[in-house]
C-alpha positions, 0 to 999 in steps of 0.5 A, a space after each residue: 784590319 786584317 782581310 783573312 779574319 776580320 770582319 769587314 766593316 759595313 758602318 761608319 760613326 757619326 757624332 757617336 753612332 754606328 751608321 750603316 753604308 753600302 760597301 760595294 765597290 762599284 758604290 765607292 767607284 761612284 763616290 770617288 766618281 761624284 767627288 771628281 764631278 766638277 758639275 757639283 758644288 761642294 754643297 751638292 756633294 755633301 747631299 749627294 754623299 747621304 745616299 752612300 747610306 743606309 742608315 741617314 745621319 743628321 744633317 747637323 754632322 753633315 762634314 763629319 758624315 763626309 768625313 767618315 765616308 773618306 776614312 772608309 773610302 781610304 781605310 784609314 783605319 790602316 796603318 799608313 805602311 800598309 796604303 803607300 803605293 806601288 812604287 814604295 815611295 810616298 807621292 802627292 801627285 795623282 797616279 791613279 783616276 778610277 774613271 779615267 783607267 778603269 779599262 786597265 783595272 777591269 783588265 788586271 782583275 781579269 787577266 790576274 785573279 780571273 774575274 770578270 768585274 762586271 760579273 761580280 755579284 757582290 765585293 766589298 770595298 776594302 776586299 777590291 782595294 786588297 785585290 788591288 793592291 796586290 795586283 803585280 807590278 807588271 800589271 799595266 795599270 801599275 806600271 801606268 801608276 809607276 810611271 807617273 809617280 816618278 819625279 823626273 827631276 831625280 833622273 840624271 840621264 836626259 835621255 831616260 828623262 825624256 823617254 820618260 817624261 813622253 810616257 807621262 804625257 801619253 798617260 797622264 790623268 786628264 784634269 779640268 781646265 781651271 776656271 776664274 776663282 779657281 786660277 786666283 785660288 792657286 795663284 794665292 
């Protein structure tokens, strides 16, 4: 999808039918929200995730329902080139949390573009995460995901390695304490 002519796309397919869906960003900041809500079963994720539609798919595609959610929420309809992050290097480890640094968001819209988040009457997902994307890199929020993205076993010197590895700890995203189940999950 090319954000300078193509229309963007307020329906996702279900079992073979257009299905509309809310595309404000604010909406999918709540459904990545509700997805990192650790006090929701995944079964009460999967009928809280209906609401991010406006047309009701039926139940029987309920994870086919979830699935198109997550294509639209992470455009995956793009090619992967055009998603890796900032760095330029591909990472499996989390860089960035929605809730966690929104502060540094909501400022780099605010400082780069001039616009005020909580003013924004209306914009599309995809249109934000093109915003976001295209955010410098001296930006704090990018340089927060730089910072965690590196792997500081590839660092030779002990001194940056320390330096950065302080760094990561002050800004690294907060993660549930594991329960039972989910420490034997792990642990295999």
């Amino acid at each position: 999808m090319n954000l300078l002519y193509d229309a963007l796309p307020d329906t996702v397919t279900v079992d073979g039918k257009a299905y509309r869906i809310y595309t404000d960003f604010r909406d999918w900041l709540r459904f990545y929200d509700m997805q990192e809500d650790d006090g929701l079963s995944k079964r009460e994720k999967l009928l809280l995730m209906l609401e991010w539609y406006i047309d009701k798919p039926p139940l029987s595609c309920l994870e086919e329902a979830l699935e198109a959610l997550i294509g639209f929420a992470t455009r995956s309809e793009e090619q992967p080139e055009q998603r890796q992050e900032h760095s330029g290097r591909k990472t499996t480890d989390r860089v960035l949390s929605w809730q966690y640094d929104a502060a540094y968001v909501y400022a780099a819209f605010l400082s780069v573009y001039h616009m005020d988040l909580q003013q924004v009457e209306q914009m599309h997902w995809h249109l934000f995460l093109g915003l976001f994307d295209a955010l410098p890199d001296e930006t704090p929020i990018k340089q927060r995901m730089g910072y965690r993205s590196v792997n500081l076993a590839e660092i030779k010197d002990k001194n940056e390695r320390l330096r950065i590895r302080k760094i990561q700890d002050r800004i690294r995203i907060p993660q549930p304490e594991l329960d039972g189940y989910q420490c034997g999950a792990f642990f295999g």
